[in-house]
KOLMARZA-301204 format. One line per 10 residues: number of its first residue (from 1); their letters; for each residue z, y, x of C-alpha. Coordinates in nm, 3 decimals. Last residue first. Layout:
residues N
NUM	A	Z:Y:X  ... $
***
This chain:
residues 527
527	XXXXXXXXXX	2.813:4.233:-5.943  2.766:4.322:-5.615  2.855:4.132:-5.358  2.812:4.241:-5.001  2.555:4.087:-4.838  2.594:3.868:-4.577  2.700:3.901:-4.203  2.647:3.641:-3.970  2.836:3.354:-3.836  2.824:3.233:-3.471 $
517	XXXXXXXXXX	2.841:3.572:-3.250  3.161:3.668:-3.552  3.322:3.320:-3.447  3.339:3.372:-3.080  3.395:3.778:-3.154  3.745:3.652:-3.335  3.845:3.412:-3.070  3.864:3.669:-2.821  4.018:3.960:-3.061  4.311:3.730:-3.129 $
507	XXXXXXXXXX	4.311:3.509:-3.445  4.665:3.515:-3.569  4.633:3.283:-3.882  4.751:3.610:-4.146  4.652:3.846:-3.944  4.287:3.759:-3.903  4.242:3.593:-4.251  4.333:3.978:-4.377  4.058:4.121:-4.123  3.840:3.880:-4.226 $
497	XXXXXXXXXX	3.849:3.999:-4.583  4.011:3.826:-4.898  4.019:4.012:-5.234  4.299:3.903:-5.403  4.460:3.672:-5.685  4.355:3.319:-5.546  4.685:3.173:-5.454  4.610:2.829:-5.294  4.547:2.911:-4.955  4.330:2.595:-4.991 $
487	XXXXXXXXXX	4.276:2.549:-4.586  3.981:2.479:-4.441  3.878:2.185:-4.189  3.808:1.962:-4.450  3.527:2.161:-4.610  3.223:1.925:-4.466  3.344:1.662:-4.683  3.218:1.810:-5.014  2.859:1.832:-4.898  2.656:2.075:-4.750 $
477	XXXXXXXXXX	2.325:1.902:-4.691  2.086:2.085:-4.439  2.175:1.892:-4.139  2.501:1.897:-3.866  2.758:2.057:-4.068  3.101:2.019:-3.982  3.203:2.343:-3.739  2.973:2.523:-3.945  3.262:2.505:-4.250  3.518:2.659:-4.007 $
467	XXXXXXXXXX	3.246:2.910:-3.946  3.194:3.023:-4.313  3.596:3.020:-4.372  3.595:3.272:-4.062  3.302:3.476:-4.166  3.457:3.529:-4.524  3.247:3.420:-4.809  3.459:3.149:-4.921  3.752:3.350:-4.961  3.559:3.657:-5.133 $
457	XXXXXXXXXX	3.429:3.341:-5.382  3.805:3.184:-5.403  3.888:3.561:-5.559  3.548:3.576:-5.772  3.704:3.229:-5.939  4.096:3.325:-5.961  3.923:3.639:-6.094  3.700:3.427:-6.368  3.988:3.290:-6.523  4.105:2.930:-6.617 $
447	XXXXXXXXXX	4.022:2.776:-6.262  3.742:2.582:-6.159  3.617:2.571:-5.744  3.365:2.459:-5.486  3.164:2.300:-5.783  2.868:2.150:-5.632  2.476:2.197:-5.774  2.169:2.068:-5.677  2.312:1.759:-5.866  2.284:1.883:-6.181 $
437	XXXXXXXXXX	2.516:2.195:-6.341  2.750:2.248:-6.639  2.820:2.521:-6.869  3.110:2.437:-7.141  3.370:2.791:-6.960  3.163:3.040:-6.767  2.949:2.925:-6.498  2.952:3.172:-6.166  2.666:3.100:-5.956  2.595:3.092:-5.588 $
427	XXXXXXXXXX	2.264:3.146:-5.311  2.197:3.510:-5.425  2.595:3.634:-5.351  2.604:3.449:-5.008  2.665:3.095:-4.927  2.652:2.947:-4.565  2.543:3.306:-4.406  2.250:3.255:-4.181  2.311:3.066:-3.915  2.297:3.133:-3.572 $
417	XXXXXXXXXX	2.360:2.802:-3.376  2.263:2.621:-3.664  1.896:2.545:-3.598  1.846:2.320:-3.880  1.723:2.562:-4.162  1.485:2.471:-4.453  1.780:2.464:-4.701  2.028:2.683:-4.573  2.214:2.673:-4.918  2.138:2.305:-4.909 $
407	XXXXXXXXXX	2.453:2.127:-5.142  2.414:2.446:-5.365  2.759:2.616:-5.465  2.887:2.657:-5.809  3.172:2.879:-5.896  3.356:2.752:-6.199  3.525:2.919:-6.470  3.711:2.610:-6.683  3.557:2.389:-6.972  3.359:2.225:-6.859 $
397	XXXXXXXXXX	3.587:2.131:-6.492  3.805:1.854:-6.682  3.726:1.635:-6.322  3.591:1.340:-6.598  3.361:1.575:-6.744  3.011:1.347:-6.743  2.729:1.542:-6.950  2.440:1.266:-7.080  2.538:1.247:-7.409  2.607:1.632:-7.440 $
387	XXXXXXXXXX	2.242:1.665:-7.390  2.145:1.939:-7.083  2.055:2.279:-7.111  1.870:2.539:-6.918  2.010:2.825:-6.700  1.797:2.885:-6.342  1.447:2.718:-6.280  1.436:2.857:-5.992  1.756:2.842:-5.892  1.744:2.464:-5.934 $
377	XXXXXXXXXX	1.908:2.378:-6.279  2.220:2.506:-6.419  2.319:2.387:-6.746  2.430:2.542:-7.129  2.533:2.200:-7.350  2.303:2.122:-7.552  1.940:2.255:-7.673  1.607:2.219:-7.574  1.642:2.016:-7.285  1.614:2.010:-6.951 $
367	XXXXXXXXXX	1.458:1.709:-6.696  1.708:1.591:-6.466  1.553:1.594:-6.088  1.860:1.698:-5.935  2.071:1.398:-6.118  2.329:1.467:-6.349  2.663:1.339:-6.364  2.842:1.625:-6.407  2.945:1.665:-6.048  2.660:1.509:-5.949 $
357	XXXXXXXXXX	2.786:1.565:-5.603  3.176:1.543:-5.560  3.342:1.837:-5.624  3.518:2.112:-5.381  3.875:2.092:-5.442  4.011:1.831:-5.191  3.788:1.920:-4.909  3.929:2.244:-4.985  4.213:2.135:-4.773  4.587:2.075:-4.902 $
347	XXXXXXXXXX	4.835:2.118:-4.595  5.163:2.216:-4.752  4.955:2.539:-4.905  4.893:2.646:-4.564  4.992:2.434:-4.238  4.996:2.691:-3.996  4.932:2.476:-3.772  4.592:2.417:-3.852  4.487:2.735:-3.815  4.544:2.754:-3.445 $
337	XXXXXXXXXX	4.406:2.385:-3.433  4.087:2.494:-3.587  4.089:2.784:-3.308  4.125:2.587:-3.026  3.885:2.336:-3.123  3.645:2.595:-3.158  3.595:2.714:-2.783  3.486:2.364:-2.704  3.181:2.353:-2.955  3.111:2.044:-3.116 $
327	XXXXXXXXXX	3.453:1.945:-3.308  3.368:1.591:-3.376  3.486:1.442:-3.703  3.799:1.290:-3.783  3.985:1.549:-3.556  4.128:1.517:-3.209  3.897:1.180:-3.150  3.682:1.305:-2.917  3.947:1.348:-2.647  3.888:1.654:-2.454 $
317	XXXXXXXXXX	3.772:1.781:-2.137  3.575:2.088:-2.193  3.256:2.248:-2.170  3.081:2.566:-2.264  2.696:2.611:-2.140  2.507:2.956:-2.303  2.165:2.990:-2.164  2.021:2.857:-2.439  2.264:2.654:-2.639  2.421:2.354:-2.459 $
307	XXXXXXXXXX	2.809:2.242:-2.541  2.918:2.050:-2.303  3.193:1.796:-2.377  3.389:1.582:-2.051  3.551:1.301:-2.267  3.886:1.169:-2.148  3.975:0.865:-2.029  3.831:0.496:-1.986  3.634:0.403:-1.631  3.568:0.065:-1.619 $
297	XXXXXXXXXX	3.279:0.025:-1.903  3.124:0.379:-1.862  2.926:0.580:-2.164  2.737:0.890:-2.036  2.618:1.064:-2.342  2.329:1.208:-2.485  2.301:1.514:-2.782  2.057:1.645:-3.018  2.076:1.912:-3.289  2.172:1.901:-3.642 $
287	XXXXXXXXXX	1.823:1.814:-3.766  1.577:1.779:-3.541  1.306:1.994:-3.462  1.040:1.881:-3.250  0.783:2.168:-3.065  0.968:2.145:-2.758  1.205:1.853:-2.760  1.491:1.959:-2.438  1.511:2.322:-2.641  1.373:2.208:-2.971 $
277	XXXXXXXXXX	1.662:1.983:-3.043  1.847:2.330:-3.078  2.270:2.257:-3.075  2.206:2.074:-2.771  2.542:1.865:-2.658  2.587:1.686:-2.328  2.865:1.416:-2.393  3.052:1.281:-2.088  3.303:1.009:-2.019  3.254:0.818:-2.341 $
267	XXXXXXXXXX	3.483:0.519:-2.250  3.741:0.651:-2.471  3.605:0.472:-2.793  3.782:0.650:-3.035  3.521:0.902:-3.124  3.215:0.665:-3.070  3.390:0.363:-3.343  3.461:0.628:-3.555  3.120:0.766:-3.604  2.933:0.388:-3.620 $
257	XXXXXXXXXX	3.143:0.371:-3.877  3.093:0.664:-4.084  2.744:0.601:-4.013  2.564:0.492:-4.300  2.373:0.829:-4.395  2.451:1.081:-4.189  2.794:1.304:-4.109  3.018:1.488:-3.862  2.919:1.441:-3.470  2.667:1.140:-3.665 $
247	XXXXXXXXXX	2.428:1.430:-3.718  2.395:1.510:-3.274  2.067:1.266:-3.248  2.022:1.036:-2.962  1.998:1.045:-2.580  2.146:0.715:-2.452  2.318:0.643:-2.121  2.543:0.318:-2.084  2.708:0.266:-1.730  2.854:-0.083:-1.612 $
237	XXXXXXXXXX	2.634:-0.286:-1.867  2.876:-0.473:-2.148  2.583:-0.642:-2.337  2.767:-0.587:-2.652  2.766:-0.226:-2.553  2.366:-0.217:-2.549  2.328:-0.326:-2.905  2.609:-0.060:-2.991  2.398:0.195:-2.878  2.037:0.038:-3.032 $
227	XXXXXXXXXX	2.213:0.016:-3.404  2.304:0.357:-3.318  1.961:0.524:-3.352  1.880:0.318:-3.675  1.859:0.633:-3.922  1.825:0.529:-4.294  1.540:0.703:-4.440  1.475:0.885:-4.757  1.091:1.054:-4.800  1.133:1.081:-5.167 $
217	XXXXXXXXXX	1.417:0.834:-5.305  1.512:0.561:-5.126  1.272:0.337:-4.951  1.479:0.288:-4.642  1.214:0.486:-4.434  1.335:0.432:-4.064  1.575:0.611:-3.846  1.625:0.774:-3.486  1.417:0.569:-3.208  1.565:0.490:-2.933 $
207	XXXXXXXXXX	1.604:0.708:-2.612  1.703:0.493:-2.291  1.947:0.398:-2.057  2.135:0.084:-1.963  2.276:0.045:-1.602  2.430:-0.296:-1.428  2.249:-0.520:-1.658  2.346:-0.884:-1.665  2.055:-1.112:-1.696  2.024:-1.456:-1.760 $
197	XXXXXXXXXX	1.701:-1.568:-1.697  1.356:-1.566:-1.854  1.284:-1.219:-1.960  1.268:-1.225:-2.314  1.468:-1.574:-2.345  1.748:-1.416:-2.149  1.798:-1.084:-2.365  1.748:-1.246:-2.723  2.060:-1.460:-2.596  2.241:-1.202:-2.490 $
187	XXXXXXXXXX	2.168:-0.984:-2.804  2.273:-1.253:-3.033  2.282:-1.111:-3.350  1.930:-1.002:-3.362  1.671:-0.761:-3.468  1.810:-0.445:-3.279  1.665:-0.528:-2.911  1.359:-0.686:-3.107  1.246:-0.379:-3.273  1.080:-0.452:-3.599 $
177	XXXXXXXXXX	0.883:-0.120:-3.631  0.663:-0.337:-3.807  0.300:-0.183:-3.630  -0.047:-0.303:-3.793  -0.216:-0.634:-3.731  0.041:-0.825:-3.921  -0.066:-0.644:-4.249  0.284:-0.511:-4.420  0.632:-0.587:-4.526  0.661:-0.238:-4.387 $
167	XXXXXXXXXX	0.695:-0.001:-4.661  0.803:-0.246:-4.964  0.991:-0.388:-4.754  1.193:-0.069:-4.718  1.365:-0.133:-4.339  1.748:-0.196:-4.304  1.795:-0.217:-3.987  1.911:-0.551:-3.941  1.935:-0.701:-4.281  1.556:-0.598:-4.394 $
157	XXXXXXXXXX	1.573:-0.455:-4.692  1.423:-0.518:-5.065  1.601:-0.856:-5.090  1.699:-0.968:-4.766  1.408:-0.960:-4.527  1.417:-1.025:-4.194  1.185:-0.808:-4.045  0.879:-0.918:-3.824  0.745:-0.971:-3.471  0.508:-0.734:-3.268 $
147	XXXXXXXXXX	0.635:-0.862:-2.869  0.673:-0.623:-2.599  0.839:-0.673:-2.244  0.792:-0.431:-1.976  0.919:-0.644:-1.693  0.544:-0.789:-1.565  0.393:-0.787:-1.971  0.092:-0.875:-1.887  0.235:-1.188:-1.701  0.256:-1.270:-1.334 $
137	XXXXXXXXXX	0.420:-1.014:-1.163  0.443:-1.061:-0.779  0.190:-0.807:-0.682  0.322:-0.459:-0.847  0.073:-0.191:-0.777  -0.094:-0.299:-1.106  -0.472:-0.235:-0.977  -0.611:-0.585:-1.044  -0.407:-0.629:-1.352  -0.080:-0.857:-1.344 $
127	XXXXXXXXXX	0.103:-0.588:-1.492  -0.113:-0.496:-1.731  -0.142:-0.122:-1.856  -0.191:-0.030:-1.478  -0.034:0.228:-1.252  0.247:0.001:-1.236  0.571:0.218:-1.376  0.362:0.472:-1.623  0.059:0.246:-1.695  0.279:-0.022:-1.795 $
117	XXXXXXXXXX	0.512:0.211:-1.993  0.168:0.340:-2.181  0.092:-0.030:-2.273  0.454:-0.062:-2.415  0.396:0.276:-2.624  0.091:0.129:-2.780  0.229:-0.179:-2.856  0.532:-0.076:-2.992  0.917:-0.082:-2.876  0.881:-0.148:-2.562 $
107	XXXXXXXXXX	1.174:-0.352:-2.397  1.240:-0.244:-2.048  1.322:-0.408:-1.681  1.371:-0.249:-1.352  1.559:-0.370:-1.053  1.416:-0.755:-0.926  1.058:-0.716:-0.979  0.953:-0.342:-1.017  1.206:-0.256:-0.725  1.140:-0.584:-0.502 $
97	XXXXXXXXXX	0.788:-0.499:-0.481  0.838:-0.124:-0.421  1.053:-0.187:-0.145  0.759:-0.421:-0.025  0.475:-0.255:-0.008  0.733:0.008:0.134  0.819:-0.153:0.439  1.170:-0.007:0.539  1.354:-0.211:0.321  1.747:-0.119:0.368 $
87	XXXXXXXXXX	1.633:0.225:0.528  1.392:0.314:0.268  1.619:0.180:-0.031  1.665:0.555:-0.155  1.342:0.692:-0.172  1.213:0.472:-0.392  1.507:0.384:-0.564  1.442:0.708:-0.683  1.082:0.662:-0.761  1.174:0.373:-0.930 $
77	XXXXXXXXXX	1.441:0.572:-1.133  1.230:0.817:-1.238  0.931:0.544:-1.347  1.162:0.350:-1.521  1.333:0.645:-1.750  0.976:0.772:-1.811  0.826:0.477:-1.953  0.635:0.640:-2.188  0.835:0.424:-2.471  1.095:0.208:-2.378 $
67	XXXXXXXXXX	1.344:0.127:-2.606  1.589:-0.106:-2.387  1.538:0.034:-2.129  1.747:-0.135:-1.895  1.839:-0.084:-1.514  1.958:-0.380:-1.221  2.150:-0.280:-0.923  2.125:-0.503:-0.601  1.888:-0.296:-0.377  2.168:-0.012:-0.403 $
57	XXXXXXXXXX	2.099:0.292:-0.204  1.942:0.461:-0.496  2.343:0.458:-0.643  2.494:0.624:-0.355  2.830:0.531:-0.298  3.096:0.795:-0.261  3.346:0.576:-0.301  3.203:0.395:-0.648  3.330:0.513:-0.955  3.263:0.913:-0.841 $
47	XXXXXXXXXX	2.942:0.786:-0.684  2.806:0.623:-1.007  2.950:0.925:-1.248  2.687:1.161:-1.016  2.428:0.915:-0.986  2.476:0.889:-1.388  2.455:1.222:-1.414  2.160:1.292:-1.187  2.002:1.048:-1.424  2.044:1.188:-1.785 $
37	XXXXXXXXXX	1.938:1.493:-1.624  1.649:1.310:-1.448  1.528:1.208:-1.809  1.556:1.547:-1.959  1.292:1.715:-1.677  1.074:1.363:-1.757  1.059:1.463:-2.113  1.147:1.176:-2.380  0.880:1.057:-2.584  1.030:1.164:-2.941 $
27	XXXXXXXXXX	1.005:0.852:-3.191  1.165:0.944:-3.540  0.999:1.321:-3.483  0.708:1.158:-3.446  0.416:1.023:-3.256  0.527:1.326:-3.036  0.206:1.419:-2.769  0.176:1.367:-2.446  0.165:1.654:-2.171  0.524:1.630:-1.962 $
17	XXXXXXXXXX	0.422:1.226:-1.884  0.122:1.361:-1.756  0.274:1.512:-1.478  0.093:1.822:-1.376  0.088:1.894:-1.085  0.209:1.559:-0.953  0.559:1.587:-0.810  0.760:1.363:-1.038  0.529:1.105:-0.934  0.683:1.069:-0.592 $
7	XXXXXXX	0.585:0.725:-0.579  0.519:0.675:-0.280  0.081:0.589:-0.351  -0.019:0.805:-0.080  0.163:0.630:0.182  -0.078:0.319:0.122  0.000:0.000:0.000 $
***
């Protein structure tokens, strides 16, 4: 092998792993610049874990991608290893040989991306083609495995990931998005009979793909992101690295678990937070943000948290499991616990007040009537009415004054690092006593008068309310869970201002501009 061919790909002008296109915003090829971050950290963790050691001075270390789709991961960390085995194999024919053979292994996820893996660690879609730069590979495949295999089907789902079958129960010649590291619950096992012997991975890394259409309603789709991250901790690698999306921090569909298994697992040594997907993902926009972590087996403690948002970087050592949900920005968790301990109304949260959705037991896409009870549609379609045989009251809110809040008042919106206000005078209704609402709809509060009502609105409204409610969102839905860090004051017969919040939980002038640079202003209310 020549010199020329050293593998210093990172230095090609341009890299053509930094010009592909998304297929998706479910399956984001990952950009080499992210891809040595993710690396330099592990190097970083490695040598703290390890005397100084340098990890590209091991010849012994194996790495998985386990979701490989450009290939980018493998290619970095050949041309690391590159570099770094020179002395222990000075002939580079055969460094590289015993890299690509004995060091780096990946799973593609579909044809097309497995080919384009090939091409990006051999130089060659096939491994064993006439210009793969890897010799001793005798398959296509070389350590890029790929297979297109099926779902398992129970009922209308497939019991792994839970795939619509009506969406991919489909012609065999066409993609299944059945990925095998995820279709299986014997990971090990699945592991060995891919490639042939029994492998223990020092290093896992990767970016899997986020979620699949589940068939619900519209364009629904259950994500699958973490079905890959625990995949890789059954196979107990030394260091785990995985770049996936920032929603589970607070909520998504299916993953309270998955949620509380990540904050109390204290083996999360570093989380890198990006509150804009679109700043390591240009051109993708993801809801809630994006985030990667550095997970390592013999090294519990606490969590190092960054918090990434432009040229803003705020970190600090925490444990993630301080609250039930994770607190993304460090200079918040302060704060929260501030007003935690003042322990208002004997602790009761609006969590507890704000309703359910379908608080009335309509759906969003009920169709009105012509006469009923008096009920708020989309705010476009505004005050309608709904039969009384299809109006649920079992909360006694009919017949009370009730401010209604939408579940997406930022609909549109998933750059939350400057929101607009949460709720604001246009975005909110007041329903007198026997109106009701659909599903677009939640009831943050019912009282017998409409002052206790406009009183919790002023509350509401306040910056500080509005940015202990940001500190749970992490996509467009505002649901009833997301108010659990604020307190029910409980006595709604004032105006309430910042200023008044201010003194009465002691937020000093610091804190205060932190959340007045995150929340803006809204309109004043007129009535």
């Amino acid at each position: 092998m020549s010199e020329q061919a050293t593998f210093s790909l990172r230095n090609r002008n341009p890299d053509v792993l930094t010009c592909i296109a998304n297929l998706s915003n479910d399956e984001v090829f990952t950009p080499p610049e992210l891809a040595n971050q993710m690396l330099d950290s592990l190097a970083y963790a490695w040598s703290q874990d390890n005397g100084g050691k340098n990890l590209w001075q091991d010849k012994d270390v194996k790495f998985l991608d386990p979701c490989t789709k450009s290939g980018v991961f493998l290619r970095e960390i050949t041309a690391r290893l590159t570099v770094g085995l020179e002395k222990k194999i000075p002939n580079l024919d055969a460094r590289v040989e015993h890299i690509l053979s004995k060091q780096v292994f990946g799973i593609g996820i579909t044809k097309l991306t497995s080919l384009l893996a090939r091409r990006s660690l051999y130089c060659s879609k096939n491994a064993d083609g006439v210009h793969s730069i890897a010799k001793s590979l005798k398959s296509e495949d070389g350590n890029i495995w790929y297979k297109n295999q099926g779902h398992s089907w129970l009922g209308e789902k497939c019991k792994y990931c839970g795939a619509s079958k009506g969406v991919f129960d489909r012609n065999k010649d066409l993609e299944s998005h059945a990925y095998a590291f995820i279709h299986t619950t014997n990971i090990r096992r699945t592991v060995t009979e891919i490639f042939g012997e029994n492998m223990q991975f020092d290093v896992i890394i990767g970016n899997p793909p986020y979620q699949l259409n589940d068939g619900g309603f519209g364009m629904s789709a259950a994500p699958i992101y973490q079905k890959f991250v625990e995949q890789a901790k059954n196979l107990e690698p030394r260091y785990l690295s995985m770049v996936i999306p920032a929603r589970w921090y607070a909520g998504g569909k299916g993953l309270d678990e998955f949620r509380q298994t990540m904050l109390n697992d204290n083996r999360i040594r570093h989380l890198i937070d990006f509150e804009n997907s679109a700043e390591i993902f240009p051109g993708v926009d993801i809801a809630g943000g994006i985030c990667y972590f550095l997970w390592e087996r013999d090294n519990p403690g606490l969590c190092e948290v960054a918090n990434i948002n432009g040229e803003t970087k705020t970190s600090s050592k925490r444990p993630l499991n301080e609250f039930s949900t994770l607190i993304r920005h460090s200079k918040s968790v302060p704060i929260i616990r501030k007003i935690q301990s003042k322990n208002e109304n004997n602790g009761k949260l609006l969590s507890d007040m704000v309703s359910s959705r379908k608080p009335f037991g309509l759906p969003t896409n009920y169709t009105p009537r012509l006469q009923g009870i008096p009920c708020w549609f989309t705010q476009t379609i505004g005050l309608k009415y709904a039969s009384n045989a299809d109006v649920e009251d079992r909360r006694n809110l009919l017949q009370k004054w009730k401010l209604l809040i939408p579940r997406a008042p930022i609909a549109g919106q998933t750059n939350f690092s400057k929101p607009v206000g949460f709720y604001y005078n246009g975005n909110t209704r007041i329903a007198k006593p026997g109106e009701c609402c659909t599903e677009t709809w939640l009831v943050a509060c019912a009282f017998k008068s409409e002052d206790e009502v406009i009183s919790f609105r002023s509350y509401l409204f306040t910056k500080i309310v509005r940015f202990l409610i940001l500190q749970l969102v992490v996509s467009q839905d505002v649901t009833k869970d997301k108010f659990a860090l604020v307190p029910d004051i409980g006595d709604y017969q004032r105006e309430f201002t910042d200023d008044f919040l201010r003194d009465r939980w002691n937020i000093s002038d610091n804190e205060w501009n932190f959340i007045d640079s995150k929340i803006k202003t809204v309109d004043p209310i007129n009535e």
